[in-house]
N, C-alpha and C positions, 0 to 999 in steps of 0.2 A: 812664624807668620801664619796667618789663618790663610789656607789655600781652598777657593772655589773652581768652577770650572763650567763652562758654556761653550757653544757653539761660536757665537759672534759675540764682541764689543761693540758698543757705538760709543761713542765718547764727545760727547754735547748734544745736549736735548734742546736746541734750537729748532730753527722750520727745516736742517737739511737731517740732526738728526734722527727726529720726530721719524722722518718718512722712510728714513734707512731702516731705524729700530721695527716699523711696524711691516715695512714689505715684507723683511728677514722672518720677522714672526709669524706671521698670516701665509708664509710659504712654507713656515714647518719648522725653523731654527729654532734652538732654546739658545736665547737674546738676552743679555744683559745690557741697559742705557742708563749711562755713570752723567751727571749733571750734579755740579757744584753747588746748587743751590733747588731744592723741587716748586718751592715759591715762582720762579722763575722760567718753568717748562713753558715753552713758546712763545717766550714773551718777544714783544713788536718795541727792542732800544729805540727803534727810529717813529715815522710815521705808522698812524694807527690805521694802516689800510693794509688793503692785498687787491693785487691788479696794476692796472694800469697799461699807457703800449708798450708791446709785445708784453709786457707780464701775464697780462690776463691770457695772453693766447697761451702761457705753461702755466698757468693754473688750470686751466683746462683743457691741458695735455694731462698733466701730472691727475686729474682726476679720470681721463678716459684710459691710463693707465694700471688705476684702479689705487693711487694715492688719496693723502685725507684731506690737503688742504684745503682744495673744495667746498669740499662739505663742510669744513668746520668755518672758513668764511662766508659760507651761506647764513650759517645758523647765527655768526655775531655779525650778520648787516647790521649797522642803522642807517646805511644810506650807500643807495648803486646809481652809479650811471656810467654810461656807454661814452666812451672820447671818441672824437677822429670821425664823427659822423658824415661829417660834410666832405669827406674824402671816401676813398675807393671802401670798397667791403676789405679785402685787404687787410686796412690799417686800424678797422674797427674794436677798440678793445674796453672790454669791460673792467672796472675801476670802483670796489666797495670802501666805504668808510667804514673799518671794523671797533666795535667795542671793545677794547685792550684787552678789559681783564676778565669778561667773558669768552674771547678767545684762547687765551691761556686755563681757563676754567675745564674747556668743553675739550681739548687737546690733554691736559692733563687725565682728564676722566679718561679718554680713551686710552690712553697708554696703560692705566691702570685696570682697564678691563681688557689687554688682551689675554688669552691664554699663554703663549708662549713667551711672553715678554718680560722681565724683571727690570722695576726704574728703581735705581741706586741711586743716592746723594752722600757724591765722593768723587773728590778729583782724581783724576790719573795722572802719573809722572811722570811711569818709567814704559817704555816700550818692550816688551821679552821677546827675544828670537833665536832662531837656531842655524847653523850653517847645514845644509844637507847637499851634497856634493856640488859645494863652489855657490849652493845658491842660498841666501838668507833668506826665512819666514816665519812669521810670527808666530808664538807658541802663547803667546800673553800680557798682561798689563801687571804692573804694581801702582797702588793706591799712595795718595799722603799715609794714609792711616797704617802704611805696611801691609798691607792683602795683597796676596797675587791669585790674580782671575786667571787660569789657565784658558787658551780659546785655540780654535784654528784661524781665525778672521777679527780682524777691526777694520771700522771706520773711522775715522778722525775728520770729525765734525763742527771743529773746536770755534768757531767762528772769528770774535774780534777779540777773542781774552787770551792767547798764547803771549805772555811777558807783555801785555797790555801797558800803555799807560792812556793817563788823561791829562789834557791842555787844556787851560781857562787863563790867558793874559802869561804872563811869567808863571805864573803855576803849575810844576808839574808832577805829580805823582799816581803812584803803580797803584792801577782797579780797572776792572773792566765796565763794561755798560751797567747805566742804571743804579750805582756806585755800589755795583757787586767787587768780587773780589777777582784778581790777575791769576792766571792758570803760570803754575810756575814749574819749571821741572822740565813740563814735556818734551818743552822747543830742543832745549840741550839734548836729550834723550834720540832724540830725529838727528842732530845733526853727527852723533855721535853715530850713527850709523849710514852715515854717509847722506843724507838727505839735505840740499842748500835750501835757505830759509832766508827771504828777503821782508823788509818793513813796508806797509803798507798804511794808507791812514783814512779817516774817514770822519763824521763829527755830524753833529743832530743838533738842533737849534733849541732854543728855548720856550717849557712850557706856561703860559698864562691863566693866572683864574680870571672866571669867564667874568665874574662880578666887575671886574678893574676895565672889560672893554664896551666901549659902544657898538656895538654890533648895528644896531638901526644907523652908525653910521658908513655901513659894511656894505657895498654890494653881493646879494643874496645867490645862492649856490644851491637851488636845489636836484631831486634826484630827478630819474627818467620816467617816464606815465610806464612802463613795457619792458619792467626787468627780466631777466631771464640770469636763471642760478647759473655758480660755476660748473654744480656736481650732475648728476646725470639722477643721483640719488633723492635729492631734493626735490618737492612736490613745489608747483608753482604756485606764487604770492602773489595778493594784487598789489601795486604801486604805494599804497599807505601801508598797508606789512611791513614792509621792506624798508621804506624812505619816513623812518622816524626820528631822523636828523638833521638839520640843515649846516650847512657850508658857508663862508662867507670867505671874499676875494679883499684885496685891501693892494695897495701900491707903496713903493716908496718911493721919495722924491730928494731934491733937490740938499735938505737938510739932512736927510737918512744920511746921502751920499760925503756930505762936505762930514759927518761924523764921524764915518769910517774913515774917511781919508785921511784925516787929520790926529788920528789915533792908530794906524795900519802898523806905528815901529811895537804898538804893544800888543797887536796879534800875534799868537803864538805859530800861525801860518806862516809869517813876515820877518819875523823877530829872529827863525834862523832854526829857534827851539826844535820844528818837527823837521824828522829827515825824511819820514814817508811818504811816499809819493798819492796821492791822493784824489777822487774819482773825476776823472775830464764832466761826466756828465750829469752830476749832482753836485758842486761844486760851491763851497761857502758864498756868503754873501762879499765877504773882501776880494775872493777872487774874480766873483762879477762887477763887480763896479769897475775893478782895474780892469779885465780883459773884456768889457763893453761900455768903456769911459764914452761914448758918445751916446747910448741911452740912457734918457729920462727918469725912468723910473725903471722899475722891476715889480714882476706880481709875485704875491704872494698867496697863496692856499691859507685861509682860521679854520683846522679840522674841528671835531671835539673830540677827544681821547674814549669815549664811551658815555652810556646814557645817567651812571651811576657817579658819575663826577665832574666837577667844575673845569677840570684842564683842558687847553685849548692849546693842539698845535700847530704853531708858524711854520709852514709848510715854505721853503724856499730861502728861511732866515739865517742858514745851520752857522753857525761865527765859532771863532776862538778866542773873542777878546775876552776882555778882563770884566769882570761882574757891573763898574761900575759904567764900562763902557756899554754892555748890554743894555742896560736901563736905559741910557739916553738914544740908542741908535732905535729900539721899541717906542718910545714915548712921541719921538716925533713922527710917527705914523698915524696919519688919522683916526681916530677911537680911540687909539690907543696912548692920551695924553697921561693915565693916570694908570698906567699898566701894572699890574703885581707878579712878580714872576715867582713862580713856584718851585722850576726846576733849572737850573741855569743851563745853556747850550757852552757843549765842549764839542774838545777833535781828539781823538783814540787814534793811539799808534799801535801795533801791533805784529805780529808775525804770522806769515804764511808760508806758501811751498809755491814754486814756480812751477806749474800746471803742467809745464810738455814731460816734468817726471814721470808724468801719469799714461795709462793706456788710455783709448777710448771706452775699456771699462770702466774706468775710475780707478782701477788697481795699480799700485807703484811697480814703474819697472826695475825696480833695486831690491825690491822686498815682497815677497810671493804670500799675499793672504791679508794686505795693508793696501786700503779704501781712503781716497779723500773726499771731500763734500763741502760745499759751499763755502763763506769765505776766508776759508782756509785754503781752500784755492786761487783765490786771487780775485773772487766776483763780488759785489755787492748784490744787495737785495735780498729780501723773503722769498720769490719767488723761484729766481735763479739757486738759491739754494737747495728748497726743497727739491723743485728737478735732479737738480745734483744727490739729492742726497736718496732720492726714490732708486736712480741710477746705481747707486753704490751698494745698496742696500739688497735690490735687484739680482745682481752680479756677484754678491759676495752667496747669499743663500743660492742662486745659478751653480756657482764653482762647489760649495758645500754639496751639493747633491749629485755631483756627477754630470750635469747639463752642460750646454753651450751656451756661453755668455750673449748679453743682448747688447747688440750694439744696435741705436739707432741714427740713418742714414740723415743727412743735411736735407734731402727731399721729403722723408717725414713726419719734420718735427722742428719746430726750434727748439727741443731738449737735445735733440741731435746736431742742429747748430750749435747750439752754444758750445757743448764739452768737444767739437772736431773744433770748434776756433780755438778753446782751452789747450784741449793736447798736440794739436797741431800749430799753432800760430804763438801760441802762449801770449800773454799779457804784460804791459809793461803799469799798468794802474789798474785800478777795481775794476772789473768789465762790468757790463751792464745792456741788459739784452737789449736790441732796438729792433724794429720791422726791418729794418735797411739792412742789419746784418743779415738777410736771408733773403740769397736770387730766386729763390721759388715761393716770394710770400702772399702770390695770391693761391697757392694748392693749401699754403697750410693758415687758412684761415682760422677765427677759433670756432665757427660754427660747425665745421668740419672736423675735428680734433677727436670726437668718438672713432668717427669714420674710419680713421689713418691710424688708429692707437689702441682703440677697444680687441680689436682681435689681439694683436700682442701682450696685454694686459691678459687678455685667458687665458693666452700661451702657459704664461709664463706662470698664473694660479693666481691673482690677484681678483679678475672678476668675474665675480658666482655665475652658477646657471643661469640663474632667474634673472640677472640685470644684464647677463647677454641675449637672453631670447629678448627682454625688449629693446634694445639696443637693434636687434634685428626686426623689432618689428617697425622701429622708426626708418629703417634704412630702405626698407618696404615701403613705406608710405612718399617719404622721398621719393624713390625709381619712380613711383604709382602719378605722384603728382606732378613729372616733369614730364613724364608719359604725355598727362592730360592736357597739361597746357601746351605740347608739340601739337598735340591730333587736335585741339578744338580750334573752329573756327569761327571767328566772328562777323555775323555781314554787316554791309556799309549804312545800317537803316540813321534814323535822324538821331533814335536816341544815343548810339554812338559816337555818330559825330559832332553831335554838342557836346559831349564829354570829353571828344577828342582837342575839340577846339578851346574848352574850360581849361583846359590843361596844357595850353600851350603847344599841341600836337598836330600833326597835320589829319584834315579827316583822310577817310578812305573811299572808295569809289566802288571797290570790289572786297571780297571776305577776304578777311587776314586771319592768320593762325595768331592765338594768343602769345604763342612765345618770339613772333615778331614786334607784336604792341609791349613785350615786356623786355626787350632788349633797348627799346629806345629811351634814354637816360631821364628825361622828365615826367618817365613814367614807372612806376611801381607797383610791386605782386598788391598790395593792400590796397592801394590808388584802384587798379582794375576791377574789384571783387563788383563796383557798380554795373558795370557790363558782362561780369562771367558770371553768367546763369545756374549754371551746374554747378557751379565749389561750393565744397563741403567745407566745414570746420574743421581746421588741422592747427593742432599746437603750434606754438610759435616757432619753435624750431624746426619745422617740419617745413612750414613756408618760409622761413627765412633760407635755409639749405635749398630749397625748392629754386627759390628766387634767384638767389648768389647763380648756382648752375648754370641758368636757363642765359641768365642775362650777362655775364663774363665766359661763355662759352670757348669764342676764337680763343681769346686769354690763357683759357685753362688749357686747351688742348694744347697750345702752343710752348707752354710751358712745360708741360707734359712731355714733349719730343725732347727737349734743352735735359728733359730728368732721363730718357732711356739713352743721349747719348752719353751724357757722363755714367753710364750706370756701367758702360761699356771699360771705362778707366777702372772703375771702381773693383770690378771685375777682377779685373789685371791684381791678381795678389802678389805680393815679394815675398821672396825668403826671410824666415825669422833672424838667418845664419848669417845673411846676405853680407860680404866685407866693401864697404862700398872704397875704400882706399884703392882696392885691386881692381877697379873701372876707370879703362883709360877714357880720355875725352870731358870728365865730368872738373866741373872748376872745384878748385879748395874748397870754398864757400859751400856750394853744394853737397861735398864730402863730408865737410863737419856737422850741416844741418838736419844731413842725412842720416848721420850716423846716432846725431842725439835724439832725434825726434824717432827712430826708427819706423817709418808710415807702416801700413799693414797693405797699401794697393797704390797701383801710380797714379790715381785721384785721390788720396790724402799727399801722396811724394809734390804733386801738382799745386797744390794751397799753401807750402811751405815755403815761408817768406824767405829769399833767396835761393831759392830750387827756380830759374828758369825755364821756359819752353824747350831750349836745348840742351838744358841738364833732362829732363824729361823724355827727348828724343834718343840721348845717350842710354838712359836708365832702361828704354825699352827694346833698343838694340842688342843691348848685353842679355835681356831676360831670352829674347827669343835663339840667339845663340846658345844660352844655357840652358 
């Protein structure tokens, strides 16, 4: 057998690991990233976007991190816009319609221009390890082809293709997305060393050529006048740059509904066929009609797959039926009398790892130098992947070098939410990041995400000189511009308070400081710019941070106190050794959840779904005794 040898493995060049392979490299690893197919590097199985809520706030984590994804959905917009406007700053999150196969274009190029990086096309099978007193860790991979890659570290990145199959009606046979080919070997390989592997499922709807739909009879979608990029790296665009796509929304009604229903015994959802359990919160179209049988209709998202082709995806439609049921449950949707379908919609079953195996590094507690990443863990999503996978990637070149692993905290991050919900709570279906799963989501806005992430990112060698001195000089202009609007003040003269009163505001009688007139909700840092004399021009992001600040002030602080006292839990570390059997007081329950999840502080022991308040109060009685 031809034997190589590298630093780290990644193994799937997917979005989780894209960001594994290049963190690894760009910190100094000589990286090998094995993908089954190179046609297929980063490619988007599902919807042809990045973003979305909470998404978009870890795309632009994952780039103040000093990850690619970012940038590289910067560069294939053809259409941005902002959700959740009409709600808090908070919930704000940015949402690009990416061009497929220029995404995978610009992702591939990069991989192949790191230095340190080698992309392979070759599946992995076998996992190689070693015992070294009581403890197993990875020494290397073997290939189909018979090679063994000697390594100190892997990733297993492998997404929805571990003994994959596909569903279309009674139809079922082994391939992964996009009718690539099922990764076969490796699942066996894990579990043979003791790692359990449960079935998961997931499925993508059907794509249409654009020629077959009415579009004029589509309610139209287009972008935002004031985009503002993921990456920190990208220079800003005007609104026609950016938004050279349009969207269109469409509904189903009454016949869609009586279609599925009347055909649900030949979904392969229904039918008994999939045993995988399947995501609560992207969830086929048969399952919503039956679990919200008394609405009308359902909306639907008409993407376009990119500027260079006719496909059109049905955002919201994902089905398992059978081809000929697709045609007609499309057809009687508005426009859509005379639909052609290009690519038909399935549901993928597959194999993963149940998450709480894992540390908050991403490293397996069974196997010392073995990384997971995205949904191979259990999550859905492009975004939540690549998080995961920058995480892993991160941590593995961290341990390679002698450093301290990075964990980060649920107050820093939704990267840090997600993987303590992973390792700590574990998942019973796909997770899927939401603003709600995070008590502190107005600290971790995404305008703020450089803020709270850019310094760790240089920690840890990710981002250069030059894009942190200006990273410090926007954080400058910030302090500079919240300064101004505290200290300035505005007197009560007429042309104020006509403005005041235009706006629905009450006038003034005496001088107000501007960061009083910009804390009251029917008024805005832009709205103001007609009465504030002195403001300069400042990027957009400079007043929007500016703004957020000034006008959720109590908010922030307040939330702020809620982070230093759990930080206090946090604190509290447990022994690695800890036997938690030999704590009297603590319920069975507690003992076993304790013993598998092993926490690292009694505010991870605290989040652990059946660890009560007074398993907690037990858990801290014995620490301080001991």
């Amino acid at each position: 057998m031809k034997r190589e040898k590298c630093q780290l493995v990644v193994i799937g060049a997917g979005h989780a690991g894209i960001e594994a392979a290049l963190a690894a490299a760009r910190m100094g690893l000589d990286t090998v990233l094995f993908t089954t197919n190179l046609d297929a590097v980063g490619n988007m199985p599902c919807n042809p976007s990045v973003g979305g809520t909470a998404k978009g706030h870890l795309v632009f984590e994952i780039d103040a991190l000093g990850g690619e994804m970012g940038r590289c959905a910067d560069m294939a917009t053809i259409q941005s816009r902002t959700l959740n406007l009409g709600k808090g700053a908070a919930v704000h999150s940015k949402r690009v319609q990416a061009d497929r196969e220029l995404y995978k274009k610009i992702m591939k190029k990069t991989l192949e221009g790191e230095e340190n990086l080698r992309l392979v096309q070759s599946e992995v099978t076998e996992l190689l390890t070693e015992d070294c007193d009581g403890e197993l860790r990875v020494r290397g991979v073997v290939t189909s082809l018979g090679e063994i890659w000697e390594c100190d570290r892997a990733v297993i990145a492998a997404g929805t293709f571990l003994e994959s199959e596909i569903f279309v009606g009674d139809k079922v046979f082994s391939a992964g997305p996009d009718g690539m080919c099922a990764a076969r070997g490796l699942s066996e390989s894990l579990r043979s060393l003791g790692i359990p592997l449960r079935r998961f499922k997931t499925g993508t709807p059907a794509r249409v050529h654009r020629r077959s739909v009415r579009l004029d009879m589509l309610e139209e979608q287009r972008g935002e006048d004031s985009p503002i990029p993921f990456s920190a790296l990208t220079e800003y665009k005007t609104a026609d740059e950016v938004n050279r796509a349009c969207c269109h929304i469409v509904y189903t009604n009454e016949n869609t509904h009586r279609i599925i229903l009347d055909n649900l015994s030949r979904s392969a959802m229904y039918s008994g066929s999939i045993t995988g359990t399947g995501p609560r919160y992207c969830p086929s179209i048969e399952t919503k009609i039956m679990r919200f049988s008394d609405k009308p209709r359902h909306q639907l998202f008409v993407e376009p797959c990119g500027l260079d082709t006719d496909e059109l995806y049905i955002q919201g439609f994902s089905t398992s039926m059978p081809t000929d049921v697709q045609y007609e449950m499309l057809r009687s949707l508005p426009g859509f009398e005379d639909a052609e379908i290009m690519r038909y919609a399935y549901a993928i079953e597959y194999d993963c790892v149940d998450p709480t195996e894992l540390l908050p590094t991403l490293e397996f507690k069974k196997i010392k130098g073995l990384y997971g990443a995205g949904q191979f863990n259990g999550t859905s999503g492009y975004e939540e992947a690549a998080a995961q996978g920058l995480v892993a990637g991160i941590n593995a070149a961290l341990a390679t070098l002698g450093r301290e692993p990075m964990v980060l905290s649920r107050d820093s991050s939704y990267i840090g939410t997600l993987i303590d919900d992973l390792v700590t709570r574990g998942t019973d279906e796909p997770y899927r990041m939401m603003t709600s799963r995070s008590e502190y989501r107005l600290l971790l806005r995404q305008d703020n995400a450089d803020a709270r992430l850019t310094p760790i990112g240089k920690e840890v060698g990710l981002i250069s000189e030059e894009r942190y001195a200006k990273f410090l000089e926007k954080m400058a202009a910030v302090e500079g511009e919240c300064k101004r609007i505290c200290d300035t003040v505005i007197p009560p003269t007429q042309k104020v308070n006509d403005f005041l009163t235009r706006h629905g505001s009450s006038p003034v009688t005496t001088g107000i400081r501007l960061s009083e007139l910009l804390r009251r909700p029917e008024l805005s840092y832009d709205m103001l710019a007609e009465i504030d004399e002195k403001r300069v021009e400042l990027p957009r992001g400079v007043r929007l941070s500016s703004e957020i600040n000034i006008k959720y002030e109590g908010y922030i602080k307040r939330e702020r106190l809620e982070v230093e006292r759990q930080k206090k839990l946090e604190m509290r570390l447990i022994p690695e050794d800890i036997d938690y059997t030999r704590i009297t007081g603590l319920r069975l329950e507690a003992v076993e959840k304790l013993g598998k999840i092993r926490p690292r502080s009694i505010g991870q022991a605290s989040r652990i779904s059946g660890v009560s308040p007074a398993d907690i109060s037990v858990l801290l009685i014995y620490l301080s005794m001991h």
